[in-house]
N, C-alpha and C positions, 0 to 999 in steps of 0.2 A: 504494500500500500504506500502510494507516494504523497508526502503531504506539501504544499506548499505554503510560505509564507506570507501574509497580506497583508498592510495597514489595517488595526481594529479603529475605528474610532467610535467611542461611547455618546451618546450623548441624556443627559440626564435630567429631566425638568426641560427639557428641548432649548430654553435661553440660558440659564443660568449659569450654568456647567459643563463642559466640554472636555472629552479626556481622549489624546490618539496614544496609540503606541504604533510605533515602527518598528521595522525589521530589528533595530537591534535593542528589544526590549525598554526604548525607554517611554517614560512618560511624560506627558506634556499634558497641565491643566490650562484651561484656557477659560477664564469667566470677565464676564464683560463688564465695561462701568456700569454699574445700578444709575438708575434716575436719578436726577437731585431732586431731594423731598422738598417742596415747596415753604420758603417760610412764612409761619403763619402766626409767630409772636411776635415781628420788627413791626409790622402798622400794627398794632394795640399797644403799644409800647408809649408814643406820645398822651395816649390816653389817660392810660394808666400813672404816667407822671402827672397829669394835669388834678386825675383823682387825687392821689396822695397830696400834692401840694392843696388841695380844697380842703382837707379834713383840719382841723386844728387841733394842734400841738397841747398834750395837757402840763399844765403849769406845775411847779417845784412845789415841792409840797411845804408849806409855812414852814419858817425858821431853818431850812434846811442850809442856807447861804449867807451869810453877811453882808444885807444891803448897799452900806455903804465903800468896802471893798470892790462889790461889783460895779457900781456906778463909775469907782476908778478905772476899772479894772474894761469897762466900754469905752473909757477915753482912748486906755491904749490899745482894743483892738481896733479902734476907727483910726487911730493914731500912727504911734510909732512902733508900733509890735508887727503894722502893716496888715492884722487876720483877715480885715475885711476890705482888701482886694483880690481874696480870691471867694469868701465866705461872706456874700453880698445876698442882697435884697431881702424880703422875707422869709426866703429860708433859708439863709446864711449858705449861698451856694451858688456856684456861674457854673455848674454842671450840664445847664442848656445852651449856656454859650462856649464854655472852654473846657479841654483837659491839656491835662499839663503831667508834663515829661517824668520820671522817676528822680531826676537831680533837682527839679523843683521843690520833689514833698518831702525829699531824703530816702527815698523809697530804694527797694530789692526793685532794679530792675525785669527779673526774670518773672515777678508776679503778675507784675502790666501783661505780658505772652503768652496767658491766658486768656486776652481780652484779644477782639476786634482791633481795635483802634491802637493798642499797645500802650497808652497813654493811660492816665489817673480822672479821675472824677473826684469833685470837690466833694466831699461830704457835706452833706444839710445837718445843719447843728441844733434844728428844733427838738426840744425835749433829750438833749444829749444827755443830762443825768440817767434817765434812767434806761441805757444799751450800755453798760462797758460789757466787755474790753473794746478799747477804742485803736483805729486808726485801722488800714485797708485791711490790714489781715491779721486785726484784735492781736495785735504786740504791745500794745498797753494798757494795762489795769487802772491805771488812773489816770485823771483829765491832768495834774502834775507833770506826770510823764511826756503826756503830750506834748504841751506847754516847753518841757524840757528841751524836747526832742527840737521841736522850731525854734527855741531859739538856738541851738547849738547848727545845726541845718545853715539858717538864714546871718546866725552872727549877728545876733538882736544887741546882745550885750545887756541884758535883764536883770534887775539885780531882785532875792528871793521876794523882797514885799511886792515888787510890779509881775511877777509871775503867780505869788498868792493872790492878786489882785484878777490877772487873767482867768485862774481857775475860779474864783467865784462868779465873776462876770458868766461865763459859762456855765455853770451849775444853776444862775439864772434863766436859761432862754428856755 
């Protein structure tokens, strides 16, 4: 009995999978690009911003913050601490208009490379007492820390009463 050899080629689910073998035993899988899935969370996306920015922010709960600190402590974020050129308008955020590079926030580059854009979003600072850990990827327990981190970052030159000052301003909003 004489046998002859032949290309087998399999095919499996008829699109999806594709297997030959040749003459000299080997294999080849062959599967196509899939579809791209259509996306269907980027338009609900400005919505859903627009929602959240509607709801209001619940306030600090009495005595939790030192008024008169914080009142300081607004001067120098409008001021010379610079916060609110990037943590503006209502909800202390230009997240609709800017992001900004990882040598801006002091940030791990490599974290942004899981985003789109590659870039930082400002965080909205309403009701920021009550979500720590704080900053993009919760490396700070406390609004302190924060505070620390920007001005060591920016080279604010902060001395401890105008960064105590900062963290209760904050514990305000």
């Amino acid at each position: 009995m004489k046998t002859t050899t032949k290309p087998l080629t399999l095919l499996l689910c008829s699109v999806f999978l594709a297997a030959a073998c040749s003459d000299n035993d080997s294999l080849q899988v062959i599967a196509p690009e899939p579809e791209p899935e259509p996306d269907l969370v980027t338009p609900k996306l400005p919505a859903l911003l627009e929602y959240q920015h509607s709801l209001d922010a619940p306030r600090p709960p009495d005595d939790s913050y030192d008024m008169e600190a914080a009142e300081r402590g607004k001067r120098l974020f409008d001021g010379a601490a610079g916060c609110s050129g990037c943590h503006s308008g209502p909800q202390f955020t230009d997240a609709g208009t800017a992001l900004h590079e990882a040598h801006e926030v002091g940030a791990d580059p490599l974290y942004a490379t899981r985003t789109i854009t590659r870039k930082y979003r400002t965080t909205p600072l309403r009701a920021l007492w009550q979500h720590p850990p704080y900053y993009h990827n919760g490396e700070f327990n406390t609004l302190a820390e924060v505070v620390d981190h920007y001005d060591l970052v920016h080279n604010l030159g902060l001395q401890n009463s105008d960064k105590n000052d900062l963290v209760e301003y904050l514990k305000s909003l």
